[in-house]
LUMBADREN-890843 format. One record per residue (C-alpha): residue number from 1; residue in three letters; x, y, z. Coordinates in nm, 4 decimals, padded with zeros to 6 digits. Each point is the difference from the previous one (the first is absolute). Layout:
NUM_ALA_X_Y_Z
...
// end
This chain:
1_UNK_00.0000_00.0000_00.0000
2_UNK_00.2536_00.2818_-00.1209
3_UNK_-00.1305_00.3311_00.1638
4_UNK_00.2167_00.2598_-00.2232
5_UNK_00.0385_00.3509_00.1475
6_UNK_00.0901_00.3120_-00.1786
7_UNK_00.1025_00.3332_00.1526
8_UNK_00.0331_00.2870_-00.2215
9_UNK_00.0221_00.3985_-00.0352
10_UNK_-00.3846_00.1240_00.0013
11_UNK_-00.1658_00.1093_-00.3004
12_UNK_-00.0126_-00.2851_-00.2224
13_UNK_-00.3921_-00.0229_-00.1394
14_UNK_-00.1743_-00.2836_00.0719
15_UNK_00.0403_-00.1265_-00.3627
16_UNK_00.3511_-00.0247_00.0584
17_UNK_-00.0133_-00.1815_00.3271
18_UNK_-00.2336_-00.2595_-00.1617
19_UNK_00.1911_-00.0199_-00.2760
20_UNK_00.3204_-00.0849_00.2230
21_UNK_-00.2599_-00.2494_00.2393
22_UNK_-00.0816_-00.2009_-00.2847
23_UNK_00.4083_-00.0104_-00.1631
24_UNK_00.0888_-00.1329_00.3297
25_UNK_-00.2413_-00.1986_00.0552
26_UNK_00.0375_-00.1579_-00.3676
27_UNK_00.4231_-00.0401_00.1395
28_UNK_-00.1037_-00.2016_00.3265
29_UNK_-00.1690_-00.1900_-00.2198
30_UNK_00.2389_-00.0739_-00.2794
31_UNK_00.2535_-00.0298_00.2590
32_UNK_-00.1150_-00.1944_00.2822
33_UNK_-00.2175_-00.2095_-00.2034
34_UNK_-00.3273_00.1883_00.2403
35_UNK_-00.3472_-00.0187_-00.0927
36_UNK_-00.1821_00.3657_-00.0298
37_UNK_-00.2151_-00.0465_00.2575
38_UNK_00.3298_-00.0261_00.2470
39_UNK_00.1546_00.2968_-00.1064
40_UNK_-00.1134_00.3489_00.1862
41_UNK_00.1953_00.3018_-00.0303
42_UNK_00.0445_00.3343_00.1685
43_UNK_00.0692_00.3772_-00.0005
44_UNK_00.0480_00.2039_00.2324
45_UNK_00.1137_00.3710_-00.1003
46_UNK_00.2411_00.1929_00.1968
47_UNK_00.1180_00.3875_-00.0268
48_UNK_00.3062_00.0286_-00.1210
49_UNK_00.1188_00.1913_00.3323
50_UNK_-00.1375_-00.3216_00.2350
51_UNK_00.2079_-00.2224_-00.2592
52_UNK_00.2892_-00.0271_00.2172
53_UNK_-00.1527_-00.0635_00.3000
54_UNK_-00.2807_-00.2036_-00.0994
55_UNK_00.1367_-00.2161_-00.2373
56_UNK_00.4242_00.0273_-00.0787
57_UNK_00.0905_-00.0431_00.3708
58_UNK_-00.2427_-00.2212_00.1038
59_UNK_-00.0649_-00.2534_-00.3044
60_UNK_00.3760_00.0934_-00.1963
61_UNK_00.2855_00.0330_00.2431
62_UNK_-00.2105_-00.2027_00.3260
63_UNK_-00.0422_-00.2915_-00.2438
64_UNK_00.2431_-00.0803_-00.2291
65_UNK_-00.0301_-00.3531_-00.0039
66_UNK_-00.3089_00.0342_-00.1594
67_UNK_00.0859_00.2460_-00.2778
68_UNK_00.0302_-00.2073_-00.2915
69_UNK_00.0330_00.3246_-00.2717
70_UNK_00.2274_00.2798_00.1846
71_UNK_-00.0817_00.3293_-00.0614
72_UNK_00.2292_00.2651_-00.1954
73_UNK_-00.0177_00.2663_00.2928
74_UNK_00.0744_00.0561_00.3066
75_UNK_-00.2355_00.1873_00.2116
76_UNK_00.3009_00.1246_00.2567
// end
C-alpha cells in the first residue's frame, strides 16, 4: 500500500497537482508492480519562507537515510 507524499512551493493549480497524482501514481505502479486501487498520493503546499523549517530540516538533513534523490541545494 505505497502512500506517496509530495511537498512543494504553493501555487501550483489543481490541474497540475492532479496531473503529478496520477504520473506518480502510474510510477508506483509500473514500478512496484501495485494495483491502482493501492496507490494514494499527497500534497501538501508549503510557503517558500516555512520551506526550511517545515520541510529541508526536518524531512532533508533529519532523514537522510531515507532520501533516495538528493536535492541540488542547500537550505543553510
Amino acid at each position: 500500500m505505497p502512500h506517496v507524499i509530495v511537498k512543494m512551493h504553493s501555487g501550483r493549480s489543481e490541474q497540475m497537482k492532479t496531473a503529478l497524482a496520477e504520473a506518480l501514481t502510474k510510477a508506483v505502479m509500473d514500478t512496484l508492480g501495485s494495483g491502482e486501487e493501492s496507490v494514494s498520493v499527497a500534497i501538501e503546499d508549503i510557503q517558500r519562507k516555512d520551506w526550511t523549517e517545515r520541510v529541508y530540516k526536518p524531512d532533508i538533513l533529519a532523514k537522510p537515510n531515507s532520501i533516495y534523490k538528493k536535492p541540488g541545494y542547500d537550505a543553510g
